[in-house]
N, C-alpha and C positions, 0 to 999 in steps of 0.2 A: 310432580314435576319430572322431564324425564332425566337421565343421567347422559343421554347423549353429548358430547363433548363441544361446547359452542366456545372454544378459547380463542380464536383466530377466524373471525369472517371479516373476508380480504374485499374491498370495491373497488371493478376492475369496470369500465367505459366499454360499455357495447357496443358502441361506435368504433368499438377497436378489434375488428377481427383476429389478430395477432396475440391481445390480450386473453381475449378469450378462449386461443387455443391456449395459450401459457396455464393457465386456468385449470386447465385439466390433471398441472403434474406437479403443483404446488400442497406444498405439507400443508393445507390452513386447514380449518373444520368446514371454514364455510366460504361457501363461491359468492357476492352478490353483483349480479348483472347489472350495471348501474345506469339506469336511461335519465337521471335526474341530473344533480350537480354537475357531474365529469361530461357531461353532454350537452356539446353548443346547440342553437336554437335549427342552425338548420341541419343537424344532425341526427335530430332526434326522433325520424320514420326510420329511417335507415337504420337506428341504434333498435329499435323496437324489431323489426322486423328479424336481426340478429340475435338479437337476443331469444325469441322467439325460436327461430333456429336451431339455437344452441341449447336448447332444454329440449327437441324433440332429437337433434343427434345425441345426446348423451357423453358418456365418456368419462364423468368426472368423478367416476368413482365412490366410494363411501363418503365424498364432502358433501352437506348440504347446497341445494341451488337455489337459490333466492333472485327474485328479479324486483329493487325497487323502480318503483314508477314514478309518474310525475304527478302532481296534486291535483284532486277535481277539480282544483279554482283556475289550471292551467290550459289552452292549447290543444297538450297531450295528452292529459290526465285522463277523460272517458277510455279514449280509443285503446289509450296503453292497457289501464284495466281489465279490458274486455279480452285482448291481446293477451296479457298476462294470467289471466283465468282459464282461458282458453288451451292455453301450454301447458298447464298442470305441473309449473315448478315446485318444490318440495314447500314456498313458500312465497308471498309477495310482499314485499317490505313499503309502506304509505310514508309520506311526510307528511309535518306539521298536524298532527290529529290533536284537534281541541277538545272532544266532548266525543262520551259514548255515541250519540248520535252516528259522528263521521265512523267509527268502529264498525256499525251496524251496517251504516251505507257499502263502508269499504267492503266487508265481509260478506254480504248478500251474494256476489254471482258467483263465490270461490266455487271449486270443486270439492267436494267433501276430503279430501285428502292434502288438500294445501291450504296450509295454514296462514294468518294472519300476522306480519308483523308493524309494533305500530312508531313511530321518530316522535320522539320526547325531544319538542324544540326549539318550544314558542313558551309566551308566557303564561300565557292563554293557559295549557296544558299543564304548566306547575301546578293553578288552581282546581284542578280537577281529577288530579291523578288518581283517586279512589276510586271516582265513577266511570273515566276509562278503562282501568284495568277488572274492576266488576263486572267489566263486557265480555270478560272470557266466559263467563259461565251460560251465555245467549248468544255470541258469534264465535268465531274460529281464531280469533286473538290467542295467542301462545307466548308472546315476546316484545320486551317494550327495547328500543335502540336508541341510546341519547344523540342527539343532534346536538354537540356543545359550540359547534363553529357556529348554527344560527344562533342558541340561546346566545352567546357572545355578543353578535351583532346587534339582536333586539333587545336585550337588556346591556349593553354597551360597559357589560365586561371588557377587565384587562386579562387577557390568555398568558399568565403571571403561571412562571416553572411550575409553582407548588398548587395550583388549580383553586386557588383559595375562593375566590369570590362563586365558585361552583359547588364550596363542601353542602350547601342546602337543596339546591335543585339537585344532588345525583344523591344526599342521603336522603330524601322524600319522595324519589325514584324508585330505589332498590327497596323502602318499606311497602309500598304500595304493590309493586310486582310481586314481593312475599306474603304481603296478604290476600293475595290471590293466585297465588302457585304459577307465578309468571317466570319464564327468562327472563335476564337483561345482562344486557350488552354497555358496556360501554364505549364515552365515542370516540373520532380518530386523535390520532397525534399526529400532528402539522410537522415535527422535524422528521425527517426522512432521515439525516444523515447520523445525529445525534442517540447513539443506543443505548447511551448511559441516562438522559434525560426519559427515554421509552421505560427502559428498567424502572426506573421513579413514577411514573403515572401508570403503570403495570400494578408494581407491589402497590400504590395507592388503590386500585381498581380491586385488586382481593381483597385487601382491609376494608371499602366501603360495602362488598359482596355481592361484587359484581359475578358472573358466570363467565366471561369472557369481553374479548375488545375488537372493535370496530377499528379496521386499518386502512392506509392509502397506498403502500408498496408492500412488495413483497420480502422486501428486506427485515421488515418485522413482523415476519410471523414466528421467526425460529423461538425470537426469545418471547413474544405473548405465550407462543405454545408451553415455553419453560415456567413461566411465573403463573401462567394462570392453571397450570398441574396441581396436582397434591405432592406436597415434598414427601418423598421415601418415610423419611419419620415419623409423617404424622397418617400415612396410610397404616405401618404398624403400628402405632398407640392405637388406631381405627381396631384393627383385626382385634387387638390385646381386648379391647371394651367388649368387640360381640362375643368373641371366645369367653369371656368372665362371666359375662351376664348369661349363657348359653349354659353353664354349668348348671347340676342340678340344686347345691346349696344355695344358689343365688335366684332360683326361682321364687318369683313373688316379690323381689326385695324393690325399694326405688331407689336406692345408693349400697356405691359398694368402692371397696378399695384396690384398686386397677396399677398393679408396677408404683405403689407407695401413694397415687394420687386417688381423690374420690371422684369416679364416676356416677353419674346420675339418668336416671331412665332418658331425659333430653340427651344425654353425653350420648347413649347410645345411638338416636335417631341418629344425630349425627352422623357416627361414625359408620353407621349406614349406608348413608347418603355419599360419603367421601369413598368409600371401597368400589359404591357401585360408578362414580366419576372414573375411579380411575382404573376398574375393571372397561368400562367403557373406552379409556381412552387408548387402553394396552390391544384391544380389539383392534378398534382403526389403525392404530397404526403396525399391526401386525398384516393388515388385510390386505 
């Protein structure tokens, strides 16, 4: 999986010229062009054809650019694909994907360098999360993105502070992505104004192990960018485990005693994996 920093991917309406220059100067990890939800019906040649635009002007720096589209079953949905494959964004984000199948269809015209991401968002989709995300190893699939506002509507969820009636569909989300060396994303938060209730489904979104979060304003990316970091602490316990295990006594061993606590060859992957997040994330934001 890569360590690339996906904490903050912002959806910003391509239909909105304005947004889209704003776009360019915002701390998030990730841009997404949004020609689906944020765009009315008769908007959505116009939002396609900008967005289009805006991945061949460039500009936005080390964020990824992502353009979600609108569904095959839509309207939009051929033209925009074709559009959006054609642009060679870093990435094209699909909704509603039920079954490896749609994965495969989605991922056939990509360009070999833009990846597939897929909206975990239906119900459909809860029962098949194994064999959607076992598409990575046959399509360009990299990253699954919850869609919790649909699952809400079609399983008629209450969007209750503590996200309770979702603890299943996003912890049989995050297993499945991991069993297949997928990203995933978490989805937006509806209060805009509220950063104490953002801070709450943030730290909820680490502890379930998520990689980062799917937003609607710009106003919270500061603190996704902060919660979904390595805290200082636990990048040095990280460093402390590889420098221990790197000694030459401790060669061969599968457990060892690391600053009073036991470490174990897992400890170590770990702590791997969190240096290289947050050697990643000192890059970008240096750059």
């Amino acid at each position: 999986m890569t360590s690339r920093p996906r904490r903050s991917a912002l959806y910003m309406p391509a239909s909105n010229a304005k947004a889209i220059e704003k776009a360019r100067s915002l701390p998030c990890d990730v841009v997404i062009l949004d020609l689906e939800d944020a765009v009315a019906p008769e908007a959505k040649e116009a939002a396609r054809e900008q967005a289009v635009q805006a991945v061949r002007d460039g500009g936005f720096g080390n964020r990824e650019l992502v353009i979600r589209v609108n569904g095959s079953d839509t309207p939009w949905g051929a033209d925009d694909l074709r559009a959006a494959a054609a642009a060679k964004p870093d990435a094209i984000l699909v909704p509603k994907v039920n079954s490896a199948v749609d994965v495969a269809d989605y991922s056939a015209p990509l360009h070999a360098d833009t990846a597939l991401w897929a909206m975990i968002e239906t119900s459909r989709s809860l029962f098949a999360l194994d064999s959607i995300a076992a598409a990575r190893a046959t399509t360009q699939l990299t990253t699954f993105v919850m869609g919790t506002n649909d699952l809400a509507k079609e399983m008629r969820f209450r969007l209750t502070p503590g996200r309770e009636p979702f603890f299943a569909a996003l912890s049989m989300a995050v297993t499945a992505a991991r069993m297949h060396d997928l990203t995933i994303l978490d989805g937006v938060h509806n209060d805009i104004e509220d950063q104490n209730s953002l801070e709450a489904v943030c730290r909820q979104g680490v502890d379930f192990g998520f990689d980062g979060k799917t937003l609607i304003h710009p106003k919270q990316i500061d603190l996704c960018n902060l919660v979904f970091s390595p805290a200082p602490a636990e990048v040095d316990w990280a460093r402390a485990v590889i420098a221990a295990f790197a000694l030459p006594e401790n060669q061969g061993k599968g457990a060892i005693r690391v600053e009073g606590k036991m470490a174990e060859l897992l400890h170590l992957a770990q702590a791997r994996r969190l240096v290289a997040v947050a050697e990643a994330i000192s890059a970008a934001e240096a750059a």
